[in-house]
N, C-alpha and C positions, 0 to 999 in steps of 0.2 A: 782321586778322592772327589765324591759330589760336590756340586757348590750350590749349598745350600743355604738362605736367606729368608729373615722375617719379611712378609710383602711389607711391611711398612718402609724397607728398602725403596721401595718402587718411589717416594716422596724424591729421590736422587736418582733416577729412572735411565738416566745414560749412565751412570756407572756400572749398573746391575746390566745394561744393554750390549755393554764393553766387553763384559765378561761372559755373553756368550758367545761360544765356536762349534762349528761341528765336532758333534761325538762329546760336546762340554755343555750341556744345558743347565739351564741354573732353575733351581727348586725353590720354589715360594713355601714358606709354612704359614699359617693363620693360628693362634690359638694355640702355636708349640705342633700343630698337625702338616702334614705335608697336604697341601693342598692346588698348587700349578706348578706347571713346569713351562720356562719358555725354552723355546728352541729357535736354532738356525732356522731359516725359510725353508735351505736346501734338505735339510737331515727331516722336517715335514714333510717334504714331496716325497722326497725317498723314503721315510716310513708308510704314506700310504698307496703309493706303488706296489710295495711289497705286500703289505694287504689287500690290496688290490689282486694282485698276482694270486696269491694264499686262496682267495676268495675261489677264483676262476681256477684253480687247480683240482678245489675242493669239489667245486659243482663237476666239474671232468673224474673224478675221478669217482662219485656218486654215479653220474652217469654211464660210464664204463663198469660198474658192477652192476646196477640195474640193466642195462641193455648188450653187454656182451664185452668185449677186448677186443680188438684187429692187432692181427701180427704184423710182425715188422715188415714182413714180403708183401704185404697187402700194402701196407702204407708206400711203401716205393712205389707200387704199382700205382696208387692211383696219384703220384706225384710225376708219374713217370719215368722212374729211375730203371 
């Protein structure tokens, strides 16, 4: 279940700090709205690696339909296998 908090939580900023863990971020609302979410350090880096990742997939895989595909025997080959 989300854990979800009015940011006026944040005036007791280690307890709402407490209760974050990875894969458990805690949801700010303002106004009744969902408006921040804080997270682990680790569960940041690792979402945008993946985006990261996502990004670099995307542009290869652009590029492989504008400019051609290499087969798998080609790929050994110039890997050397």
């Amino acid at each position: 279940m989300p854990n979800i908090r009015p940011v006026s939580d944040l005036r007791n900023y280690n307890e709402v700090l407490r209760e974050i863990t990875i894969d458990s971020p805690v949801f700010l609302t303002k106004n009744g709205r969902g408006r921040y979410a804080i997270v682990d350090i680790k569960e940041y880096e690792k979402t945008n690696a993946v985006l990261k990742l996502m990004g670099k997939l995307a542009d290869a895989e652009k590029s492989a339909n504008e400019n051609g595909w290499i087969t798998a025997e080609h790929t050994e080959k110039a890997l050397g296998g």
